[in-house]
N, C-alpha and C positions, 0 to 999 in steps of 0.2 A: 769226268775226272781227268784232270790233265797233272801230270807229274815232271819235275823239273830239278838236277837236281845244281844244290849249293854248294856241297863243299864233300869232295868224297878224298878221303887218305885212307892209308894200309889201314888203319882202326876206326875211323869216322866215319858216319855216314850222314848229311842234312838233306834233306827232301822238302822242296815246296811241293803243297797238294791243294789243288785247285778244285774246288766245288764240292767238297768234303767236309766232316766235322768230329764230333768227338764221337759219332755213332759206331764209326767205323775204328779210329784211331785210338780211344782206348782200350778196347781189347787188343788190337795189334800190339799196343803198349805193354799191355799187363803177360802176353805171352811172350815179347821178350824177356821182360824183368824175370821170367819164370826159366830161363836161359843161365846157366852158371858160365857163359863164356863172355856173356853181357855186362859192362863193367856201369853203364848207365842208356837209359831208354828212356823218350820220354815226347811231347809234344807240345806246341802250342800257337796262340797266334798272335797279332800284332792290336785286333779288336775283336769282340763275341760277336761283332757284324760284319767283320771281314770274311770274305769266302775263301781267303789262305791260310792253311795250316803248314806248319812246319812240325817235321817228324826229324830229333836225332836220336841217332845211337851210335855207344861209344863200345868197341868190343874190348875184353881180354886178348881172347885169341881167336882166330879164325877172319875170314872174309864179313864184314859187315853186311854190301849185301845178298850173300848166302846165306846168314843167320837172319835177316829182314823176310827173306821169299820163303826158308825153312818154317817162320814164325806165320806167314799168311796160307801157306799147306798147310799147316797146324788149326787153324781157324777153318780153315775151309773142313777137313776133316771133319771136325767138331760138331761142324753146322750139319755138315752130312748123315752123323751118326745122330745127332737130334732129329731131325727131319725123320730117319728112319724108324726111331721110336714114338714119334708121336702117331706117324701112318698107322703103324702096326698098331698100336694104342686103339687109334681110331676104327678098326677091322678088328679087332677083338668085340669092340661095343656095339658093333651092329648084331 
């Protein structure tokens, strides 16, 4: 994954993301939008065969991106507290 970025101001943030797709980017998406500081979130690319995505988001208030890295903690957490229910799941059934 290679990251690059297009256009960053006090409230914008545009991100080219190279060798990525929507597996990853919309949930990043969807846990922005779940942000009340987040005035617009969202992604896209230029073809469904292109290996570039572009990710922007538009804040209310705060650093864009600190609410971007807040929003992949968030994910990452999520992933981790899954992970730990399903082991546990799995050690209950044996």
């Amino acid at each position: 994954m290679e990251l690059k970025t297009i256009k960053k101001t006090a409230k914008e943030l545009e991100i080219e993301i190279t060798d990525e797709n929507e597996t990853i980017l919309n949930p990043i998406t969807e846990v922005l939008l779940q942000n009340s500081d987040v005035e617009y979130a969202s992604y896209m690319s230029d073809h469904p065969e292109s290996k570039n995505r572009r990710l922007l988001l538009r804040v209310k208030k705060g650093k864009p991106e600190e609410i971007l890295l807040k929003a992949v903690k968030q994910l990452e957490n999520e992933v981790k507290n899954f992970t730990k229910t399903i082991q546990d799941k799995t050690k209950n059934k044996k």
